[in-house]
PQR file of N, CA, C, O and H, with PARSE charges and radii, in Angstrom:
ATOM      1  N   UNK A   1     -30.806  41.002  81.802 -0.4000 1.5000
ATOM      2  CA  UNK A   1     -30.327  39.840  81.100 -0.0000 2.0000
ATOM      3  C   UNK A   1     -30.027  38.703  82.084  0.5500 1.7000
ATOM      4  O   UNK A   1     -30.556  37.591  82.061 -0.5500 1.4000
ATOM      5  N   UNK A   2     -29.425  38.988  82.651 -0.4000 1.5000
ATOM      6  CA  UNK A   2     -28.711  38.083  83.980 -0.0000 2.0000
ATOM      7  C   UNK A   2     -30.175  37.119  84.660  0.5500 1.7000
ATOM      8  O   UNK A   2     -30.155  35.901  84.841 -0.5500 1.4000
ATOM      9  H   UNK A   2     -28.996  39.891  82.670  0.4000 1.0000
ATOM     10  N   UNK A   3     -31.818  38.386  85.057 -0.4000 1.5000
ATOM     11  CA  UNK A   3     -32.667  37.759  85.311 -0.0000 2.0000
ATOM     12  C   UNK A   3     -33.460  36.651  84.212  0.5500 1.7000
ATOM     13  O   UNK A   3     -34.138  35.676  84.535 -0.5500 1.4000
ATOM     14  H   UNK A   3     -31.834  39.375  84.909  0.4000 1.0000
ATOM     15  N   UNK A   4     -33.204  37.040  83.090 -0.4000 1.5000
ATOM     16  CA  UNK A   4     -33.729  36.110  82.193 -0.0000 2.0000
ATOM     17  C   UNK A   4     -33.225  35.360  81.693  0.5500 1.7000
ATOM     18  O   UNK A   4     -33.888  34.745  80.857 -0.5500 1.4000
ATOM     19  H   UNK A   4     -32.653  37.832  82.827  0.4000 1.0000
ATOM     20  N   UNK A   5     -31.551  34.899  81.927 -0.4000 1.5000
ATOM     21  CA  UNK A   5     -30.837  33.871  81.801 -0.0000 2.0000
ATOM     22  C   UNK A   5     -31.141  32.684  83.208  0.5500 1.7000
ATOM     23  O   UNK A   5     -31.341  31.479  83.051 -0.5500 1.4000
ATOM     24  H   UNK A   5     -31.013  35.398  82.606  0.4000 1.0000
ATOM     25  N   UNK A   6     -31.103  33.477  84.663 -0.4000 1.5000
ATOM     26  CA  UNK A   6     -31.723  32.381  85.688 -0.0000 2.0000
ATOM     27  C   UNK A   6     -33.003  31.710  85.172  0.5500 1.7000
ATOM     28  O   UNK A   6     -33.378  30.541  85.261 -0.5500 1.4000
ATOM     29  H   UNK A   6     -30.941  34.455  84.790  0.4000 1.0000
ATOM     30  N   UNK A   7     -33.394  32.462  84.779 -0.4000 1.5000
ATOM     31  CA  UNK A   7     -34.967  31.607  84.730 -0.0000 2.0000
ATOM     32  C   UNK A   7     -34.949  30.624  83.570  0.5500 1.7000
ATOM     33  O   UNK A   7     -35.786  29.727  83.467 -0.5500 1.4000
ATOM     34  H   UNK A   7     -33.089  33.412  84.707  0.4000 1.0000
ATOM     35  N   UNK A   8     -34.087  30.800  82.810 -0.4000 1.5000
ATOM     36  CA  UNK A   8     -33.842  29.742  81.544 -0.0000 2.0000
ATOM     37  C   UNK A   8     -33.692  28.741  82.300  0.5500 1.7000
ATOM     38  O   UNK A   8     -34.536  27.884  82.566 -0.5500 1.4000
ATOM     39  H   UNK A   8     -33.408  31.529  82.894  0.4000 1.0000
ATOM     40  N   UNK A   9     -31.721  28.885  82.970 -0.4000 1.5000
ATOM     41  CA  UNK A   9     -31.594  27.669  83.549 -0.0000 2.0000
ATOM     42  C   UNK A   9     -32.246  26.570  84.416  0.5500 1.7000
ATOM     43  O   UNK A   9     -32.032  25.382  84.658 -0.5500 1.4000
ATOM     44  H   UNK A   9     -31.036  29.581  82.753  0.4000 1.0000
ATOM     45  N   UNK A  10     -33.346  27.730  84.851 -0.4000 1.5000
ATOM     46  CA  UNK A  10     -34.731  26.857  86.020 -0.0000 2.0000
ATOM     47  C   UNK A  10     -35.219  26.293  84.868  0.5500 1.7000
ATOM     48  O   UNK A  10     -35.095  25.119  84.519 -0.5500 1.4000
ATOM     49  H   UNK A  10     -33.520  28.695  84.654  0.4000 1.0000
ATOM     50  N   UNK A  11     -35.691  27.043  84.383 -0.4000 1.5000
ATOM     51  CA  UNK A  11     -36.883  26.194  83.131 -0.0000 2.0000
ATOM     52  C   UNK A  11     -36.092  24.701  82.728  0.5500 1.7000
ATOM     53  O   UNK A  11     -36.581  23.573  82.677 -0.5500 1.4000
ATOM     54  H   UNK A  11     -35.792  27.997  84.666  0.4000 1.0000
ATOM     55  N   UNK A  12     -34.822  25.108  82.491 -0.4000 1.5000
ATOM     56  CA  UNK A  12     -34.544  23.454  81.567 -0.0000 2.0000
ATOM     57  C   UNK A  12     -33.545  22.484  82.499  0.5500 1.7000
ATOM     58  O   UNK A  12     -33.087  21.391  82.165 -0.5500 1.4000
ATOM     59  H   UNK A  12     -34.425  26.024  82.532  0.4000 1.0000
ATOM     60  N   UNK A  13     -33.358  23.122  83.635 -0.4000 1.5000
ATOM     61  CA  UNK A  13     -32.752  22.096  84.539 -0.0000 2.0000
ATOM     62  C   UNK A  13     -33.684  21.348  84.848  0.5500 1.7000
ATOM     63  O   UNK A  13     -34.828  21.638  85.197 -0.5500 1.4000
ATOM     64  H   UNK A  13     -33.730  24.010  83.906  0.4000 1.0000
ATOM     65  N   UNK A  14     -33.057  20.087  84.686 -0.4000 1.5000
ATOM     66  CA  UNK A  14     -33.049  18.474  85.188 -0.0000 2.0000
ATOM     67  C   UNK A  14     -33.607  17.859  83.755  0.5500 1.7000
ATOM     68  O   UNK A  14     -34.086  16.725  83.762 -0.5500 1.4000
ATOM     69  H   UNK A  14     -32.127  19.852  84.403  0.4000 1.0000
ATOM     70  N   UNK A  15     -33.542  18.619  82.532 -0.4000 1.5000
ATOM     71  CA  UNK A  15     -34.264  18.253  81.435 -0.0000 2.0000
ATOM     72  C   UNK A  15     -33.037  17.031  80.870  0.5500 1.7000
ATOM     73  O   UNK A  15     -31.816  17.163  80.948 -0.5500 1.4000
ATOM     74  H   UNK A  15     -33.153  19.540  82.526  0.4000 1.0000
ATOM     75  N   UNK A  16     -33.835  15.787  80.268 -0.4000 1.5000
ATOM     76  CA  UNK A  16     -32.618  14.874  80.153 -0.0000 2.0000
ATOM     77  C   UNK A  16     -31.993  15.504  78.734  0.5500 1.7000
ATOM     78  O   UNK A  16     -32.349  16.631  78.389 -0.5500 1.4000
ATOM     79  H   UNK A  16     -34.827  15.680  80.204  0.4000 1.0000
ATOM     80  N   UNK A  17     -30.792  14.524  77.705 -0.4000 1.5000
ATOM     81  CA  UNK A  17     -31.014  15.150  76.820 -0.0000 2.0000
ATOM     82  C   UNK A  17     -31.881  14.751  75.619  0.5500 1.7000
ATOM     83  O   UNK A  17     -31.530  15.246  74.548 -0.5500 1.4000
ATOM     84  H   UNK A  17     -30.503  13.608  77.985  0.4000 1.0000
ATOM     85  N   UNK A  18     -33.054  13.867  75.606 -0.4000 1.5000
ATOM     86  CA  UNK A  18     -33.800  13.241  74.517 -0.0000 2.0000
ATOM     87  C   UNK A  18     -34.890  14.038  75.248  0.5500 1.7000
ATOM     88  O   UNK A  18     -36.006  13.687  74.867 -0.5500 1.4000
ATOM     89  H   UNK A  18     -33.340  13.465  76.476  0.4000 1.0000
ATOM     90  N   UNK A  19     -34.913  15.136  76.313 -0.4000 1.5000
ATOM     91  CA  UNK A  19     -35.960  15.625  76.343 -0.0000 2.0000
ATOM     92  C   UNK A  19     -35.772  17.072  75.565  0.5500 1.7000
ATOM     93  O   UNK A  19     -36.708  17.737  75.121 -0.5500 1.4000
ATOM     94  H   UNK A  19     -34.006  15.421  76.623  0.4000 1.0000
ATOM     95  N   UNK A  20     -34.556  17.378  75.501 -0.4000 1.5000
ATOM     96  CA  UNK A  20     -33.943  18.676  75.012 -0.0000 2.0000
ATOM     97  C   UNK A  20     -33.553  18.514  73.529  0.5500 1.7000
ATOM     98  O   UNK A  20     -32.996  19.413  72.900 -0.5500 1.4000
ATOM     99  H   UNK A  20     -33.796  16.837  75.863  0.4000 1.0000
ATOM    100  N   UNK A  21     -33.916  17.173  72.946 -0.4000 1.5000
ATOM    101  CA  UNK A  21     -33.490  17.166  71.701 -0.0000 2.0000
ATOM    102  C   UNK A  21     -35.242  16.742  70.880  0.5500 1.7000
ATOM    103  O   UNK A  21     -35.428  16.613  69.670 -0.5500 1.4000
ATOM    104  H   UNK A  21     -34.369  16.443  73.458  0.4000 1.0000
ATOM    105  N   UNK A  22     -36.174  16.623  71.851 -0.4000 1.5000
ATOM    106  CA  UNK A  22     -37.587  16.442  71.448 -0.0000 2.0000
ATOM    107  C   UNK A  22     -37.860  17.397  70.062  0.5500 1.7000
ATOM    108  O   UNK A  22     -37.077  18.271  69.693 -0.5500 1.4000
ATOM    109  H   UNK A  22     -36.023  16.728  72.833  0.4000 1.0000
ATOM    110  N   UNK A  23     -38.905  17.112  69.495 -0.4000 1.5000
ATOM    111  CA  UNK A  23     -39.135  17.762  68.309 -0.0000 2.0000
ATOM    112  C   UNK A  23     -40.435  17.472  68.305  0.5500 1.7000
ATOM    113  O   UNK A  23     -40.614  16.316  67.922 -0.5500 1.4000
ATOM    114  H   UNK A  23     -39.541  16.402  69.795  0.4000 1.0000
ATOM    115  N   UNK A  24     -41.786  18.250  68.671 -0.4000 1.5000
ATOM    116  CA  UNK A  24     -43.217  18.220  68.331 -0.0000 2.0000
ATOM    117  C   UNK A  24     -43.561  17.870  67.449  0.5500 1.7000
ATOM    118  O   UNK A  24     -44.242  16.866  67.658 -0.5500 1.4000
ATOM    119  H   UNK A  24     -41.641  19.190  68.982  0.4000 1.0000
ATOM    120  N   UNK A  25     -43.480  18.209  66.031 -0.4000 1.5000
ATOM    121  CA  UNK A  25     -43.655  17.182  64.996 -0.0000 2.0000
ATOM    122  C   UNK A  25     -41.799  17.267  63.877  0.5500 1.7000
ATOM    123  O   UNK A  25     -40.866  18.059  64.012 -0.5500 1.4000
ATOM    124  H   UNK A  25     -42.926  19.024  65.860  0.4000 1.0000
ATOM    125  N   UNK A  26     -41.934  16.320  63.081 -0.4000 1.5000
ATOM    126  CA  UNK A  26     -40.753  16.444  62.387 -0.0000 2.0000
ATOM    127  C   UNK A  26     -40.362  17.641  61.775  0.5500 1.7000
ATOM    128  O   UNK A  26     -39.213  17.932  61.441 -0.5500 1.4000
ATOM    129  H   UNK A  26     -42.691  15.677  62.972  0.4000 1.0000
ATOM    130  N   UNK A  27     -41.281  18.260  61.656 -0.4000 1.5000
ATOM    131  CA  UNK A  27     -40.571  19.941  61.078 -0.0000 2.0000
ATOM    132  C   UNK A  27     -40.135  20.987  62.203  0.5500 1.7000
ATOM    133  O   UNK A  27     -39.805  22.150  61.974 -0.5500 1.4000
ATOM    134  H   UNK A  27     -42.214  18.024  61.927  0.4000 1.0000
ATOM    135  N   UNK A  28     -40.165  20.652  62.892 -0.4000 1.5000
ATOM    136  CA  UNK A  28     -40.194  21.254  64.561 -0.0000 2.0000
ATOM    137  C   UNK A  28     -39.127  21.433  65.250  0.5500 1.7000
ATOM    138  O   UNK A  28     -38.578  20.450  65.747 -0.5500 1.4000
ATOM    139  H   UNK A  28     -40.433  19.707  63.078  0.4000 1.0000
ATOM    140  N   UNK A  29     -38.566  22.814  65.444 -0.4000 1.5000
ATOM    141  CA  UNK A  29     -37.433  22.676  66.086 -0.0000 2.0000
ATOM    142  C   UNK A  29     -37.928  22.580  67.648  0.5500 1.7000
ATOM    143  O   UNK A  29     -38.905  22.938  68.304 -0.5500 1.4000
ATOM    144  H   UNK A  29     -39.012  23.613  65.040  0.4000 1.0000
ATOM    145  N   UNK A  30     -36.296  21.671  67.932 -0.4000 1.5000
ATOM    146  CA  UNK A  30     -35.937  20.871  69.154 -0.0000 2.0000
ATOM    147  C   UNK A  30     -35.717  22.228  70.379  0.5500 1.7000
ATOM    148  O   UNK A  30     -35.108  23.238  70.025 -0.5500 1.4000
ATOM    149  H   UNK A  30     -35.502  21.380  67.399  0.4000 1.0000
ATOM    150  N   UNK A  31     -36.076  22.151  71.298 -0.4000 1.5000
ATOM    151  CA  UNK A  31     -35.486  22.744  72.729 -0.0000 2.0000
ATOM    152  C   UNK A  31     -34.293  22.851  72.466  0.5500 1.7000
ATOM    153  O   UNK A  31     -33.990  24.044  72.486 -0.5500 1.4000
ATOM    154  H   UNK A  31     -36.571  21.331  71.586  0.4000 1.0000
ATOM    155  N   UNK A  32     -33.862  22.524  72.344 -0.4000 1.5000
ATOM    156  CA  UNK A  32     -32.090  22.905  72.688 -0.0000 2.0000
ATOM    157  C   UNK A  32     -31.619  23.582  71.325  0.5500 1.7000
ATOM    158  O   UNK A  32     -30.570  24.226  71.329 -0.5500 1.4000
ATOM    159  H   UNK A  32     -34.108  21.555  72.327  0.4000 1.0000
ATOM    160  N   UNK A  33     -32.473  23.435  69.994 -0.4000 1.5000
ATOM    161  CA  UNK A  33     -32.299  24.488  68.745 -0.0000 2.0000
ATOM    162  C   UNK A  33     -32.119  25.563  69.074  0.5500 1.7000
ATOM    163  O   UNK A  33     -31.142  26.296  68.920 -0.5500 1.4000
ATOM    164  H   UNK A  33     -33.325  22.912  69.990  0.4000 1.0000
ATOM    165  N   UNK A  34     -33.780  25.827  69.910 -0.4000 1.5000
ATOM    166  CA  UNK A  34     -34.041  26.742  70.172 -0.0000 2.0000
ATOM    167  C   UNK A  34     -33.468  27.935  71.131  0.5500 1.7000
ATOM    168  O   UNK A  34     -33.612  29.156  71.059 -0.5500 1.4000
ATOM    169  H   UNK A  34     -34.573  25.231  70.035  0.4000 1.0000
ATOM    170  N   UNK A  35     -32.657  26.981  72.197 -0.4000 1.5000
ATOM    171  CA  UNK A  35     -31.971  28.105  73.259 -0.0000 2.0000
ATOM    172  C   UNK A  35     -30.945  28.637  72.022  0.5500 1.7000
ATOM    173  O   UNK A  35     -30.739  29.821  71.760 -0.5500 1.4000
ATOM    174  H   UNK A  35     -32.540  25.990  72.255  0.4000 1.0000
ATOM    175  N   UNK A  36     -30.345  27.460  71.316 -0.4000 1.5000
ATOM    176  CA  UNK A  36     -29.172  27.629  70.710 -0.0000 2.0000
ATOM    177  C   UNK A  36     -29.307  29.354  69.773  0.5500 1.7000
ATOM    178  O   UNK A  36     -28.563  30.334  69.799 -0.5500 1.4000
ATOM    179  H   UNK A  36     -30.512  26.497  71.529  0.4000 1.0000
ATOM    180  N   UNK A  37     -30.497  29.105  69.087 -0.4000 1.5000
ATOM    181  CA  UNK A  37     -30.562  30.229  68.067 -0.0000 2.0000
ATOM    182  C   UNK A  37     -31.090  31.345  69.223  0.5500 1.7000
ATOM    183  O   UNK A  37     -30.449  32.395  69.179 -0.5500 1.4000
ATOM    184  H   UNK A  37     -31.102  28.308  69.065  0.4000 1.0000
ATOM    185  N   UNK A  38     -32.151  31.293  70.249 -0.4000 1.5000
ATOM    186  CA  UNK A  38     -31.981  32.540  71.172 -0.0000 2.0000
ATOM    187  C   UNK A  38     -30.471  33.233  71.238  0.5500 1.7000
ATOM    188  O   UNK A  38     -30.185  34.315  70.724 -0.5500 1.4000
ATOM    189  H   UNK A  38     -32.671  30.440  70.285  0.4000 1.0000
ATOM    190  N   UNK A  39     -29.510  32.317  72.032 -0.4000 1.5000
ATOM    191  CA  UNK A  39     -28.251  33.136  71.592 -0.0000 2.0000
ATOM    192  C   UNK A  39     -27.523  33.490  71.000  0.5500 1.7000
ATOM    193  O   UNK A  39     -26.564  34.173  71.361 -0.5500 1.4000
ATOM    194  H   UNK A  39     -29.743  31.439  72.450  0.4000 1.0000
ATOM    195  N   UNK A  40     -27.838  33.034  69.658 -0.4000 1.5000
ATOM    196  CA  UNK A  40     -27.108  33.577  68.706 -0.0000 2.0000
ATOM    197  C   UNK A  40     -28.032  34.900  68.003  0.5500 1.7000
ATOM    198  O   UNK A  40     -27.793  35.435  66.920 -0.5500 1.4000
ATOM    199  H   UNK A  40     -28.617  32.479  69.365  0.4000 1.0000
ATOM    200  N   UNK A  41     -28.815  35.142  68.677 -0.4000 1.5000
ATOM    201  CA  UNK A  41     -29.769  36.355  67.883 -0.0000 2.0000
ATOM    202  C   UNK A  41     -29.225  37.328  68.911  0.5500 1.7000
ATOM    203  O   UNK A  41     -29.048  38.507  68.606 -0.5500 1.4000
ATOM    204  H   UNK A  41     -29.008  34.708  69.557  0.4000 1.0000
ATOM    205  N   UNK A  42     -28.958  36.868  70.105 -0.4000 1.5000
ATOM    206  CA  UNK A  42     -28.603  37.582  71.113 -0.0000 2.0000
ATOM    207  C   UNK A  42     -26.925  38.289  71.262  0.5500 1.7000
ATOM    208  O   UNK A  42     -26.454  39.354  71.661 -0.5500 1.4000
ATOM    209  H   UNK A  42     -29.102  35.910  70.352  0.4000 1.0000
ATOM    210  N   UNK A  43     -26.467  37.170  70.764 -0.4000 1.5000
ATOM    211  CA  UNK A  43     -24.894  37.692  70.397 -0.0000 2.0000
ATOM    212  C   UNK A  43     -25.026  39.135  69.459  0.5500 1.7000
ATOM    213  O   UNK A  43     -24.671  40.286  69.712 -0.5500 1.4000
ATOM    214  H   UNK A  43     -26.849  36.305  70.440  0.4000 1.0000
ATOM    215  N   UNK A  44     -25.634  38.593  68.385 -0.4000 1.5000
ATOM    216  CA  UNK A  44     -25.591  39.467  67.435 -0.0000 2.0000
ATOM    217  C   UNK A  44     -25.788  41.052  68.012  0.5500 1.7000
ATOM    218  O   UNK A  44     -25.103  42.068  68.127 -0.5500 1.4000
ATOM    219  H   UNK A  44     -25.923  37.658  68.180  0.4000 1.0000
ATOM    220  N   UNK A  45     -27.438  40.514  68.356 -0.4000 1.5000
ATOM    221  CA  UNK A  45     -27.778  41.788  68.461 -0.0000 2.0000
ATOM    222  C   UNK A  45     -26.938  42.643  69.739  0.5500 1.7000
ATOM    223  O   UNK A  45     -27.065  43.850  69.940 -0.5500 1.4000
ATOM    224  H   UNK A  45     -27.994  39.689  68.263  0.4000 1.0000
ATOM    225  N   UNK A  46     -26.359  42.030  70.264 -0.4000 1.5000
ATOM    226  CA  UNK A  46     -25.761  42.902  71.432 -0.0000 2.0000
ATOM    227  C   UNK A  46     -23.951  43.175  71.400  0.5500 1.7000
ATOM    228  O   UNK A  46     -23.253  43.851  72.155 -0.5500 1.4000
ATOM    229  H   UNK A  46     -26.256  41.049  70.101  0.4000 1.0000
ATOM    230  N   UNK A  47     -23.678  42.552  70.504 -0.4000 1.5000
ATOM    231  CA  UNK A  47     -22.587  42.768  70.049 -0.0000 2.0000
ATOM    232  C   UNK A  47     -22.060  43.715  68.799  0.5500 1.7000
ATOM    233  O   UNK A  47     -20.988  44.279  68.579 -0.5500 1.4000
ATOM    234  H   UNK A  47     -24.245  42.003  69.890  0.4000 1.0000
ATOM    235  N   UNK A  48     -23.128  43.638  68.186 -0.4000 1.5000
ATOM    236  CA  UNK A  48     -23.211  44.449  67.094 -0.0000 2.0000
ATOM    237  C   UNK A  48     -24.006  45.617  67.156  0.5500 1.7000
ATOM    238  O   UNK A  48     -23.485  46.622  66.672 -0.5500 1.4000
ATOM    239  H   UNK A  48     -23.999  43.179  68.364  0.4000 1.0000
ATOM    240  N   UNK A  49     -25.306  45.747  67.703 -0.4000 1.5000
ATOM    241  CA  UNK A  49     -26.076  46.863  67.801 -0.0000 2.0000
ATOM    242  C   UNK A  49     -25.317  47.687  69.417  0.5500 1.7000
ATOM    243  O   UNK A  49     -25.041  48.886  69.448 -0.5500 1.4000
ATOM    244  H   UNK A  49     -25.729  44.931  68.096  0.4000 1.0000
ATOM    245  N   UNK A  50     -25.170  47.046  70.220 -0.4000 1.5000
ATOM    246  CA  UNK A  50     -24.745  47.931  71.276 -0.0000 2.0000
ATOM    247  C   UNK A  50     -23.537  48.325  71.900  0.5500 1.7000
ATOM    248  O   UNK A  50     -23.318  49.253  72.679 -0.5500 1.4000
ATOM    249  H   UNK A  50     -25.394  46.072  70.194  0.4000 1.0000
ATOM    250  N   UNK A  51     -22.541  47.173  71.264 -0.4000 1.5000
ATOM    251  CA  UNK A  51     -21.361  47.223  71.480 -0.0000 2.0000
ATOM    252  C   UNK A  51     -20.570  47.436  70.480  0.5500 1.7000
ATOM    253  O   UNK A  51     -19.379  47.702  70.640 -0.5500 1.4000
ATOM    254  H   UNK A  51     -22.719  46.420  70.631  0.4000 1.0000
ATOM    255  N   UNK A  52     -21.268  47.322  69.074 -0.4000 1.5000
ATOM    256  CA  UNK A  52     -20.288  47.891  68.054 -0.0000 2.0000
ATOM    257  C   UNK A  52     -19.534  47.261  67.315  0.5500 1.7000
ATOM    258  O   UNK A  52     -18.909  47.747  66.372 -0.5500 1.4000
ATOM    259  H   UNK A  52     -22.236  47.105  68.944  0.4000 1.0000
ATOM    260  N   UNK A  53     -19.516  46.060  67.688 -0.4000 1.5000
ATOM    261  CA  UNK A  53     -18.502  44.947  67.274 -0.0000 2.0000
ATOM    262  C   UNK A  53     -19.556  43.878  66.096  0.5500 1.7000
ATOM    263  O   UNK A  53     -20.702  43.931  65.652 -0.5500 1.4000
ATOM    264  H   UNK A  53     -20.024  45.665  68.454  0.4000 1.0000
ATOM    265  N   UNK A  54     -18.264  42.885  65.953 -0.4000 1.5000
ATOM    266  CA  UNK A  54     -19.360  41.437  65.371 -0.0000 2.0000
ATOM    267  C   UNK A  54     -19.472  40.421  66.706  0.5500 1.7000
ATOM    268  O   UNK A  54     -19.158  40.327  67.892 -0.5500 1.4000
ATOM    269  H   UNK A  54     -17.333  42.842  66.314  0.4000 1.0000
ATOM    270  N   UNK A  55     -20.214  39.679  65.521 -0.4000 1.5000
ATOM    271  CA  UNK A  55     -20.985  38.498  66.724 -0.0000 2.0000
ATOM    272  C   UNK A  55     -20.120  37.117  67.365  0.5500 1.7000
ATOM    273  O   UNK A  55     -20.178  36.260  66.483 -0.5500 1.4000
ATOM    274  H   UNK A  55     -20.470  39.755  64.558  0.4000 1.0000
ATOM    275  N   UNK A  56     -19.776  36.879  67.894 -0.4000 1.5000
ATOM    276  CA  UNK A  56     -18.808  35.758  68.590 -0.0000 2.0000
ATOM    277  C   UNK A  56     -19.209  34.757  68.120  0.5500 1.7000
ATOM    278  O   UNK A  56     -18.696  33.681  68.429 -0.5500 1.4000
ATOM    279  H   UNK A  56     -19.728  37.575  68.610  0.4000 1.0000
TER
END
């Protein structure tokens, strides 16, 4: 996890934020949607499937 969180932060460092709020076409989620809902699929699932708990 830890390695695939560095490489996020490489990927989107120095990104401004109208580059992180871009949208390919209008139905299109934005970069920064997208990290957003990565972690929240990620909460879930690791809070709930492996740790037993709910999602933060």
């Amino acid at each position: 996890m830890t390695e695939y969180l560095d490489e996020l932060k490489t990927k989107l460092a120095g990104l401004t934020d109208p580059e992180l709020r871009w949208q390919a076409t209008f139905g299109s989620n934005s970069i920064i949607w997208l990290v957003w809902h990565m972690a929240r699929v990620e909460d879930g699932w690791l809070n709930s499937t492996v740790a037993g708990g709910k999602s933060v």
